[in-house]
Legacy VTK file of the C-alpha trace (Angstrom):
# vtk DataFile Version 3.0
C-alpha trace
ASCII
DATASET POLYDATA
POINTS 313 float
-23.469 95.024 -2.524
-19.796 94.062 -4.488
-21.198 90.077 -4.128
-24.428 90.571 -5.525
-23.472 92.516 -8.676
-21.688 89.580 -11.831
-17.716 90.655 -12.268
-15.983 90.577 -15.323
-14.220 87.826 -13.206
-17.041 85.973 -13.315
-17.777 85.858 -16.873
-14.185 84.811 -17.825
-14.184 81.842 -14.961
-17.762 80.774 -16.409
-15.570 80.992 -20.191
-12.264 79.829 -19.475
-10.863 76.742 -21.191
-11.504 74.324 -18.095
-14.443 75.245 -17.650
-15.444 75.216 -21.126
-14.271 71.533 -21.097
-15.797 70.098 -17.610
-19.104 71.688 -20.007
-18.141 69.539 -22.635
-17.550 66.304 -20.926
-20.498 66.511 -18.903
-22.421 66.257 -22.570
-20.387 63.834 -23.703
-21.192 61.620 -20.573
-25.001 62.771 -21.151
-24.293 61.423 -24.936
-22.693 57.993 -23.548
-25.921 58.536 -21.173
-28.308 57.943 -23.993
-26.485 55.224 -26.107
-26.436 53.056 -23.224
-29.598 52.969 -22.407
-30.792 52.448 -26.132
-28.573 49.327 -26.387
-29.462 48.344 -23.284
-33.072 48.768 -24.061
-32.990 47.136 -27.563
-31.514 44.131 -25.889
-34.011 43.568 -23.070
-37.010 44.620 -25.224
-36.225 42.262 -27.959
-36.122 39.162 -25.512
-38.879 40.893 -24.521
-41.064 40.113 -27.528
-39.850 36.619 -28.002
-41.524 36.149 -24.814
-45.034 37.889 -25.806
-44.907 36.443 -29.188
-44.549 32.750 -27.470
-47.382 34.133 -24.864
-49.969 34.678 -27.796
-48.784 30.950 -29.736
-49.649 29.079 -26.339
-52.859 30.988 -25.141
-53.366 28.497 -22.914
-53.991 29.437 -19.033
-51.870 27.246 -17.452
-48.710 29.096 -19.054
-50.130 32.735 -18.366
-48.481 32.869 -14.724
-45.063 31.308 -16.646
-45.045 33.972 -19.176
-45.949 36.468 -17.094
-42.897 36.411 -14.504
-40.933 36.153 -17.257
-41.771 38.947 -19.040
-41.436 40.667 -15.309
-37.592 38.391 -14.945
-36.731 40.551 -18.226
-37.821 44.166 -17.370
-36.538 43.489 -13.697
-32.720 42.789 -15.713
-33.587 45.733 -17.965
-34.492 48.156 -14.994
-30.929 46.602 -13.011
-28.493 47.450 -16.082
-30.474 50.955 -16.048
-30.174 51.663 -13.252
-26.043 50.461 -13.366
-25.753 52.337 -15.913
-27.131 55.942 -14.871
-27.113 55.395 -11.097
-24.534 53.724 -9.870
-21.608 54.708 -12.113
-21.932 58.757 -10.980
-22.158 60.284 -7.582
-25.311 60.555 -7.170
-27.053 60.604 -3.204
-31.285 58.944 -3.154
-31.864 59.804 0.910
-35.106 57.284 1.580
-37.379 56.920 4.494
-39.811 54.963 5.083
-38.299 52.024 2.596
-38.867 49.581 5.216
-41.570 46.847 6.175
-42.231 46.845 2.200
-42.322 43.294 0.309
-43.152 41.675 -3.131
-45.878 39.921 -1.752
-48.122 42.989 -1.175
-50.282 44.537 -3.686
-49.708 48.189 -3.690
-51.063 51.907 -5.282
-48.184 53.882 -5.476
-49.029 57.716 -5.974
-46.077 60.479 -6.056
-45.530 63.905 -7.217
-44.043 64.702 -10.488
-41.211 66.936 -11.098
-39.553 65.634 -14.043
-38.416 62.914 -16.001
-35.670 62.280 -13.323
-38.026 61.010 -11.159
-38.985 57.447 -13.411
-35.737 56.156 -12.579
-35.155 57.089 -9.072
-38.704 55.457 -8.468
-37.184 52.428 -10.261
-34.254 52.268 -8.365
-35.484 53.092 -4.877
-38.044 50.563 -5.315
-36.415 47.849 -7.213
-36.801 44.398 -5.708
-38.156 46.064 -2.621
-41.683 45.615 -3.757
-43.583 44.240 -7.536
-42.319 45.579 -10.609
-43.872 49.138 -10.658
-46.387 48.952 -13.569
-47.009 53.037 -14.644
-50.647 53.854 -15.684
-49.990 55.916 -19.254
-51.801 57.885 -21.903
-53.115 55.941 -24.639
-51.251 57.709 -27.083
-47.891 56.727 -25.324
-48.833 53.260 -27.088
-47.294 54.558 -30.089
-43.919 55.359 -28.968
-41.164 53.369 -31.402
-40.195 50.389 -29.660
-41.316 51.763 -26.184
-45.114 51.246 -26.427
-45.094 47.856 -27.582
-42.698 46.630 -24.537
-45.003 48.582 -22.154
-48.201 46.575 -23.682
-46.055 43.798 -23.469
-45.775 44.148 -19.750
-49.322 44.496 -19.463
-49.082 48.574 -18.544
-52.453 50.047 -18.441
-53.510 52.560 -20.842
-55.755 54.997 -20.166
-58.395 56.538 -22.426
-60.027 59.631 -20.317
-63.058 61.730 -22.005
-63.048 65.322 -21.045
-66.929 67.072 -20.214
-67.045 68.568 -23.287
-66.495 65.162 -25.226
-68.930 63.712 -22.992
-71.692 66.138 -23.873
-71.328 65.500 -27.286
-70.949 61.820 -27.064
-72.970 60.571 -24.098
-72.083 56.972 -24.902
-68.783 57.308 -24.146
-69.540 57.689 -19.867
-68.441 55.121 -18.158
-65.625 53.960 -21.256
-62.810 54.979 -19.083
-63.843 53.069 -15.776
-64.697 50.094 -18.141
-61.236 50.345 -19.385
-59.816 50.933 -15.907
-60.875 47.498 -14.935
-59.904 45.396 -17.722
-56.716 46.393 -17.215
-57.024 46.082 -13.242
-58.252 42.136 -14.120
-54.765 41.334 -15.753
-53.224 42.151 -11.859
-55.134 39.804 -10.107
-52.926 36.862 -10.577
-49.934 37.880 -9.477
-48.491 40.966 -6.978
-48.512 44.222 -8.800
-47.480 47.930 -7.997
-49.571 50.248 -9.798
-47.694 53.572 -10.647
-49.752 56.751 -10.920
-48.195 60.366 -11.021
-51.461 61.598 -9.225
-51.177 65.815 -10.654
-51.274 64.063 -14.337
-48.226 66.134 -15.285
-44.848 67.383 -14.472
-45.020 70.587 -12.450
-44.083 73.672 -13.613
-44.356 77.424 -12.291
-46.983 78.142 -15.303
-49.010 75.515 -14.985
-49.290 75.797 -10.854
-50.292 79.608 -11.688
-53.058 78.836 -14.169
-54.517 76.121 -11.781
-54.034 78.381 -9.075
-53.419 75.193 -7.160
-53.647 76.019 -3.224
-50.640 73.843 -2.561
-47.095 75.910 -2.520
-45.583 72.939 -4.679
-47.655 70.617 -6.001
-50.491 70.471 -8.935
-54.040 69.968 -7.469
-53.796 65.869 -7.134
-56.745 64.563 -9.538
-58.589 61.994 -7.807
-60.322 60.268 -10.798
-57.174 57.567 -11.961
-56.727 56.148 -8.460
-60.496 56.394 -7.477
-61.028 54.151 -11.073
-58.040 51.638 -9.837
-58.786 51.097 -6.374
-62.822 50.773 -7.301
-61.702 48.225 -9.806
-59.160 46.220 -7.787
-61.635 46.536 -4.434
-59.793 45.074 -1.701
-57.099 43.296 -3.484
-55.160 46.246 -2.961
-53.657 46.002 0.480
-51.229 49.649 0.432
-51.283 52.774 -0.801
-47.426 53.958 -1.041
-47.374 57.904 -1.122
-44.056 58.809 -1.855
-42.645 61.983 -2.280
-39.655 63.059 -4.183
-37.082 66.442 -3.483
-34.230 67.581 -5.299
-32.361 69.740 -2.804
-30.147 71.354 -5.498
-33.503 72.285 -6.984
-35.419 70.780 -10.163
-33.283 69.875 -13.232
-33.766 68.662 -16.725
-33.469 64.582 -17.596
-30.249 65.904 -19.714
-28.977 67.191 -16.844
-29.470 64.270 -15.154
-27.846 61.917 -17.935
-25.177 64.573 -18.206
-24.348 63.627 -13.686
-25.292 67.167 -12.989
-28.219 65.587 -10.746
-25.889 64.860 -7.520
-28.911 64.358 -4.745
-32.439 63.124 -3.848
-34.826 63.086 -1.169
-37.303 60.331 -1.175
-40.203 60.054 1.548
-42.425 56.961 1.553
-45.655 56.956 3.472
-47.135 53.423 4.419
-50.793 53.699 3.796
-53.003 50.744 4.911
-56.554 50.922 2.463
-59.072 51.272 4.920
-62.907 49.950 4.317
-63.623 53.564 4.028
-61.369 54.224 0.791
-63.185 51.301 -0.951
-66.682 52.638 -3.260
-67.785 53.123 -6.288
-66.028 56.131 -8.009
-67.625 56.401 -11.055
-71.613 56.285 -9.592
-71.584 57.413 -6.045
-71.152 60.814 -5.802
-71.070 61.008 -1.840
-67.808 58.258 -2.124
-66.570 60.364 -4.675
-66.418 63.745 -2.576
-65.249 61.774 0.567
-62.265 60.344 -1.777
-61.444 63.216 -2.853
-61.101 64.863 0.395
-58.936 62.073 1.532
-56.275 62.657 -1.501
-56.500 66.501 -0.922
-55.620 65.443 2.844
-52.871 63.518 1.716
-51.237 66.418 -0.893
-51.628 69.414 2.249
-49.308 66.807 4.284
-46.887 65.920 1.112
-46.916 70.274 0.534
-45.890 70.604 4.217
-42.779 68.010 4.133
-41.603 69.374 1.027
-41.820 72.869 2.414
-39.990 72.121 6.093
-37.049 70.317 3.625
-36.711 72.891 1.370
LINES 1 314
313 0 1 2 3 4 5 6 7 8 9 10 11 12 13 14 15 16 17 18 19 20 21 22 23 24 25 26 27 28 29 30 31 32 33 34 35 36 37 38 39 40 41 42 43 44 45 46 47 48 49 50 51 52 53 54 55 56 57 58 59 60 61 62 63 64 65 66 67 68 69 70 71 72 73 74 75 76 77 78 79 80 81 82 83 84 85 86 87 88 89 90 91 92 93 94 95 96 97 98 99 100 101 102 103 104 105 106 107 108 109 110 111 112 113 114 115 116 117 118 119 120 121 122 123 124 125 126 127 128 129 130 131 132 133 134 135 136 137 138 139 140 141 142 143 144 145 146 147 148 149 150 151 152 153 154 155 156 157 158 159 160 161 162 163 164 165 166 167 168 169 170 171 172 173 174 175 176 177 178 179 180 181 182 183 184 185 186 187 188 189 190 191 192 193 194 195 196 197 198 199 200 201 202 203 204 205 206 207 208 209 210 211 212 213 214 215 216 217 218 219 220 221 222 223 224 225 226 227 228 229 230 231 232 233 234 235 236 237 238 239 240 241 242 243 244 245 246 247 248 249 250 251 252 253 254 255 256 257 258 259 260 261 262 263 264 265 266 267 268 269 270 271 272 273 274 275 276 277 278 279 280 281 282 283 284 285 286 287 288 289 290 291 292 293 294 295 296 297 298 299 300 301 302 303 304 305 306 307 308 309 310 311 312
């Protein structure tokens, strides 16, 4: 009973002078955190758009596989000094499986779970030069982030437009729009290798917004089916792999400022090798029977990713 109850002791350990100052340098690294990675990105993002701005002057095809791996050559360095920077200057443990037999010569779908911000860069540096740049499917509004949305147009990122029911009603036109836009931006892959990023519950989870879904997984969002369903439709079988990964934090979830701050000290990462079978390729959008069996498939997929991540935890 003595343990469970908060001593006075307590409090004045949790207030003493050390500790108030391990507290303040783990800001002040958080701080550092944040100015190095907005130099870093200024730098890389500004070659960045010397290289788009000569794309658009020489619209000629030839040069489009030129320009493209070198847009690609930049983010890659941009990712690498990240991932110096916040990765391998703290103690910080990524456990992967299932890393190996992966290339840059496949095309692949990667789908994951979302916890938190955290989770862009450990996907960045897990997969970095294992497989192609990962290339994050993101709300359309995200286009007008300063400096950030015009460096992911740059690097051809797709940007998704999606039209809830109720807009649909209203504006019947508009059906279809978001599959249409799905596969322009699918056609822009085709040339070279690409991994396609897609945080498959649409959001980071949270206690709340598991409740009001009443999802029936213990801790994940209900996957939604509709962004992969529109990619792999569009892409048909140039897709070879669909990468399900699935990411733990055995200290339990924490803020990206905790993470900048080196308060994040280990990961779990579990990668699942999924070969796209003749079965997962259809039409999403108009076949309805497709559509149901896909969506059984991805709901297969989450009950297995819920099990792991409740035998680890």
């Amino acid at each position: 009973m003595q343990s469970a109850i908060e001593s006075p002791f307590d409090n004045q350990t949790k207030n003493s002078p050390i500790s108030v100052i391990i507290n303040f340098l783990y800001h002040l690294r958080g701080a550092i955190s944040v100015v190095y990675l907005a130099i870093n990105t200024f730098f890389w993002v500004s070659l960045l758009f010397c290289v788009t701005l000569l794309r658009f002057a020489i619209p000629l095809k030839p040069f489009r596989k030129f320009f493209i791996r070198a847009a690609t050559l930049i983010a890659e360095n941009w990712i690498f000094f990240n991932n110096l920077g916040l990765i391998y200057t703290r103690s910080i443990r990524i456990d992967v499986t299932g890393i190996e037999q992966l290339n840059r010569k496949d095309w692949y779908l990667v789908i994951s779970n979302h916890q938190t911000w955290t989770d862009i860069p450990i996907l960045q540096k897990v997969f970095f030069r294992k497989i192609p740049f990962l290339k994050f499917f993101l709300k359309k509004e995200l286009i007008w982030v300063p400096f950030l949305g015009p460096a992911w147009w740059a690097l051809d990122f797709p940007f998704m437009k999606r039209y809830s029911k109720k807009v649909l009603k209203k504006k019947p036109h508009l059906k279809g729009k978001d599959m249409e836009i799905t596969r322009r931006a699918c056609e822009k892959f085709k040339d070279l290798p690409v991994s396609i990023m897609n945080f498959t519950e649409g959001t980071r989870f949270t206690k709340h917004k598991h409740d009001r879904q009443k999802s029936p997984f213990k801790h994940l969002l209900k996957p939604k089916a509709g962004g992969i369903g529109f990619v792999i439709s569009a892409m048909g079988n140039q897709l070879h792999y669909v990468l399900d990964v699935t990411i733990a934090y055995p200290q339990g979830k924490q803020s990206f400022w905790a993470f900048l701050c080196g308060r994040v000290n280990a990961v779990n990462v579990h990668i699942e090798k999924i070969p796209i079978s003749d079965d997962l390729f259809g039409d999403y959008m108009t076949d309805k029977s497709y559509r149901t069996s896909f969506q059984q498939w991805l709901n297969d997929v989450w009950k297995k990713k819920d099990a792991y991540l409740d035998q680890i935890s």
